[in-house]
Legacy VTK file of the C-alpha trace (Angstrom):
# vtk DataFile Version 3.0
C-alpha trace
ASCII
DATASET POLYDATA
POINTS 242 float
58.266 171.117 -21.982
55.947 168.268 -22.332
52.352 168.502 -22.390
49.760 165.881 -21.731
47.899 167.319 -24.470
48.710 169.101 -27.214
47.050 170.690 -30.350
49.065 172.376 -32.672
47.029 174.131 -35.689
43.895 171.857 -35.363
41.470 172.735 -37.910
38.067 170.829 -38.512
35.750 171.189 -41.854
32.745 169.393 -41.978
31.100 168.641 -45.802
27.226 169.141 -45.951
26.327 168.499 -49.445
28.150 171.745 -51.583
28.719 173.573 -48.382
31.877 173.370 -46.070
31.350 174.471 -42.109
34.241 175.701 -40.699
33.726 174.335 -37.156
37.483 174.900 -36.315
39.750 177.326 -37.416
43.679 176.754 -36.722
43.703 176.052 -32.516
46.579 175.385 -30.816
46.357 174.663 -27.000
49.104 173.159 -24.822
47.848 171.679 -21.394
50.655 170.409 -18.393
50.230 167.397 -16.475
48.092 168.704 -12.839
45.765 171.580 -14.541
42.488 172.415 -14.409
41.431 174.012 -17.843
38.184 175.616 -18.313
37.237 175.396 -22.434
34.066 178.247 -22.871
32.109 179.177 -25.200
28.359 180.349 -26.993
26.753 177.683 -28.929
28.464 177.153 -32.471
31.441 178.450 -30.737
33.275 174.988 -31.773
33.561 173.775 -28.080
32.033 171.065 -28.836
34.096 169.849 -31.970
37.094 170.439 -30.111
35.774 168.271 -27.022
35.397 165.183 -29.423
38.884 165.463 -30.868
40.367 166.019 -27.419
38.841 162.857 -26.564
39.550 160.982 -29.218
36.169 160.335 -30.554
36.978 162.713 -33.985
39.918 163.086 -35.672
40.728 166.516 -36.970
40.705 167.173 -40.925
44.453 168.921 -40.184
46.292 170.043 -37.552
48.504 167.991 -34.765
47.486 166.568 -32.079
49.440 164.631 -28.883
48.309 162.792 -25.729
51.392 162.519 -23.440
53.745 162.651 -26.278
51.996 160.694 -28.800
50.827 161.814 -31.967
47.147 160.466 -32.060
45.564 161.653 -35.222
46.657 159.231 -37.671
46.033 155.937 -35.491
43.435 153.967 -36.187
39.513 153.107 -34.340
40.883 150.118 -32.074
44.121 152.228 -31.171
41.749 155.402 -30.320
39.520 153.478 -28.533
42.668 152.230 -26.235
43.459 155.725 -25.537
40.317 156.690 -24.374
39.945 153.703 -21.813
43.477 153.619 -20.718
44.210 157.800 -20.615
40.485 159.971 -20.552
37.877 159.776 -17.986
34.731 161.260 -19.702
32.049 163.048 -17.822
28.644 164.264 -19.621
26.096 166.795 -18.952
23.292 163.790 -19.095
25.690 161.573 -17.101
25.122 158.194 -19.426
24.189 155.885 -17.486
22.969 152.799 -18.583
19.234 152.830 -16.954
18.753 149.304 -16.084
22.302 148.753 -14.777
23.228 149.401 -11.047
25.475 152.143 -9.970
28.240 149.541 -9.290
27.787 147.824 -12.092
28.511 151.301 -14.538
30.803 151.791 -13.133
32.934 148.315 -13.509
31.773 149.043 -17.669
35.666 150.111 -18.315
37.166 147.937 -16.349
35.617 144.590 -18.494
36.588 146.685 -21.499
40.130 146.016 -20.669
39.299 142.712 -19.259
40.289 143.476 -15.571
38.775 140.329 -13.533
35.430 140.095 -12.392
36.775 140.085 -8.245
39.227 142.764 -9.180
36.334 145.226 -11.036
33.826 144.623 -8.143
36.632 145.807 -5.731
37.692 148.716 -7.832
34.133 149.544 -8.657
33.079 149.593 -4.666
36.060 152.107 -3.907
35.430 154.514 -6.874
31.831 154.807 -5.496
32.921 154.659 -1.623
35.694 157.627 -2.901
32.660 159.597 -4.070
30.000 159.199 -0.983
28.074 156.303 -2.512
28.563 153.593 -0.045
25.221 152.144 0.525
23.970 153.037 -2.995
26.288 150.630 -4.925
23.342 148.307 -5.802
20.675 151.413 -6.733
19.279 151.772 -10.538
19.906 155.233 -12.303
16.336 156.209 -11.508
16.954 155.545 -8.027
19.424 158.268 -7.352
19.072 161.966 -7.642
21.235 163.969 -10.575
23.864 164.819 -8.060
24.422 160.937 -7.193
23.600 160.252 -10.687
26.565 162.384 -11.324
29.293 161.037 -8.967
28.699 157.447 -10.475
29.577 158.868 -13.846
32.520 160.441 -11.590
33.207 157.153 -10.673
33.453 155.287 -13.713
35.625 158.321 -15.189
38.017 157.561 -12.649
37.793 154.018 -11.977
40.493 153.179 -14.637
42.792 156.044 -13.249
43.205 157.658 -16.260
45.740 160.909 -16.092
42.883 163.031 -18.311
39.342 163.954 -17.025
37.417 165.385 -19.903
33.832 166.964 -18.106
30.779 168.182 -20.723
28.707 170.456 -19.264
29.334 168.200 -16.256
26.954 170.965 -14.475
24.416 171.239 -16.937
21.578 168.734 -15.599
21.983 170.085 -11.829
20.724 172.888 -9.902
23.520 175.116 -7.984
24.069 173.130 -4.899
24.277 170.175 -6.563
26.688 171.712 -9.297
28.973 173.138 -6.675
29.387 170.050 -5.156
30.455 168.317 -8.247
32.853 170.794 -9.132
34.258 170.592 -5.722
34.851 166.816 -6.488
36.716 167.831 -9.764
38.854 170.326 -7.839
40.225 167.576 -5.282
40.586 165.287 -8.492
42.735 167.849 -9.956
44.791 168.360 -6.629
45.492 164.821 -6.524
47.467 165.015 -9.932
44.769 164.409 -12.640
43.920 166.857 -15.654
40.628 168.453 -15.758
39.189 169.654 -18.785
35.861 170.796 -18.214
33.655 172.243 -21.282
31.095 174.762 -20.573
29.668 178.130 -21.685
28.909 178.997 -18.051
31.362 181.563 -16.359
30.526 180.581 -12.850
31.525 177.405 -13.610
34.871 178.340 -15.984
35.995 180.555 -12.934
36.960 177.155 -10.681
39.275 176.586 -13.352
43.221 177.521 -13.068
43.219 178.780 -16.887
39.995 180.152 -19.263
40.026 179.439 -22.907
37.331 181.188 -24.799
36.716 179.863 -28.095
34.316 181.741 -30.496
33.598 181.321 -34.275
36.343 177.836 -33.779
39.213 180.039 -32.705
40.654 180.926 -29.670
39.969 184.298 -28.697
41.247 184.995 -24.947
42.920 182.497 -22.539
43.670 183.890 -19.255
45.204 182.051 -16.257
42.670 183.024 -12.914
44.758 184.623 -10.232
42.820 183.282 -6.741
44.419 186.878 -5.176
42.474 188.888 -7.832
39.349 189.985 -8.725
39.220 188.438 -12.162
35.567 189.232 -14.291
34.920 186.529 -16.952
31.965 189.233 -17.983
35.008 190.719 -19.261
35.829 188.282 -21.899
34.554 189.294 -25.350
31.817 187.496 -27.153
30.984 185.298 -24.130
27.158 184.358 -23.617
LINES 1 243
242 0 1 2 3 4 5 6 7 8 9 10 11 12 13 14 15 16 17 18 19 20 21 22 23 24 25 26 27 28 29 30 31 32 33 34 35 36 37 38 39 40 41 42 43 44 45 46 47 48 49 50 51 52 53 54 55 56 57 58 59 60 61 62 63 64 65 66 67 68 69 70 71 72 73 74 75 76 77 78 79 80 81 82 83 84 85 86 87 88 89 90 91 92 93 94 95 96 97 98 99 100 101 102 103 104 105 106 107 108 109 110 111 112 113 114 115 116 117 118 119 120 121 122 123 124 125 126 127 128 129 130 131 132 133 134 135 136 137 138 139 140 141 142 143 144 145 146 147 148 149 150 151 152 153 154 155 156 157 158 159 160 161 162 163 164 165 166 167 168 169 170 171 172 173 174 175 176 177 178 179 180 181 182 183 184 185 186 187 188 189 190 191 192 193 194 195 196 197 198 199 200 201 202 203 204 205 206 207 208 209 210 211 212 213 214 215 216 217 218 219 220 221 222 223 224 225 226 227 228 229 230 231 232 233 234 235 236 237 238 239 240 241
């Protein structure tokens, strides 16, 4: 079967001085084209770690690891960088916006990256935002828009490039509930409109709108479960979940 992402055996050491940190200890995960994958965890659980090298931002010191078929770890800066603009939409928990820059204009920020034109970006650009209930706010500074709008142009610019992978942060982690639930609803009709979500977290609540729970703790996986919508699945079940 092929995956858009795989890790097989993915192991990451980091050196500080005469002492080695284990932040990743042999974790294999296979993800299909279409799902919605919740990635959990405490703090120091190696969530984190694993993020980065899902999105190509870290390379793993062993292990495999394939976007679509491709083996990425070995490539080099420029290629990763390619990947991440072409293939992963990245969401954070402090959205990244750059302050002085209008909604519209983060959002075209991938789109000049791979040189789309200036009349084509401003058109893309206006749909992501008009896609995510922004119309009228396309022209608005960062400061100018609460965290849940502040949110949806990060949204926006994730998706702008329609890239297959959605990789989400804490995506939750700035908002209050209403504001989360929204969001999540967003990522939800992403997902049913083909793209892969991958959404970090050590909140349950917000693991549990995901199709399939992996737990990570101490860098290994210790429980993945698929949700069953019909059932009364507890994530307070999980072991070693904060």
């Amino acid at each position: 079967m092929d995956y858009v992402i795989s890790l097989e055996d993915i192991h990451k050491v980091y050196s500080m001085g005469e002492v080695e940190v284990h932040a990743l200890r042999g974790v294999s995960i296979n993800i299909k084209s279409g799902e919605f994958i919740s990635i959990v965890g405490p703090s120091g659980s190696g969530k984190s770690t694993l993020m980065n090298i899902i999105g190509c931002l870290d390379k793993p010191t062993s292990g495999k690891y394939f976007i679509e078929a491709q083996n990425v770890v070995n490539l080099e800066k420029n290629q990763l960088a390619e990947i991440r603009n072409e293939k992963i939409g990245f969401v954070f928990q402090s959205f990244n916006l750059l302050p002085r820059t209008s909604a519209i204009e983060n959002v075209e920020l991938p789109l000049i990256y791979n040189d789309t034109p200036s009349s084509k970006r401003l058109e893309l650009a206006k749909e992501a935002l008009r896609v995510l209930g922004l119309e009228g706010r396309e022209h608005h500074l960062p400061s100018q828009l609460s965290g849940g709008q502040q949110q949806r142009v990060a949204i926006a610019r994730a998706i702008v490039n329609e890239p297959s992978i959605i990789l989400a942060d804490e995506p939750t982690g700035n908002l209050d509930t209403k504001m989360s639930v929204e969001i999540l609803e967003i990522f939800k009709s992403l997902n049913e409109q083909g793209k892969t979500i991958v959404v970090i977290t050590h909140e349950k609540d917000i693991a549990e709108y995901a199709d399939r729970i992996i737990i990570l703790s101490d860098g290994k996986i210790i429980s993945e479960d698929k949700i069953d919508r019909k059932s009364d699945y507890d994530l307070n079940q999980a072991p070693h979940l904060n």
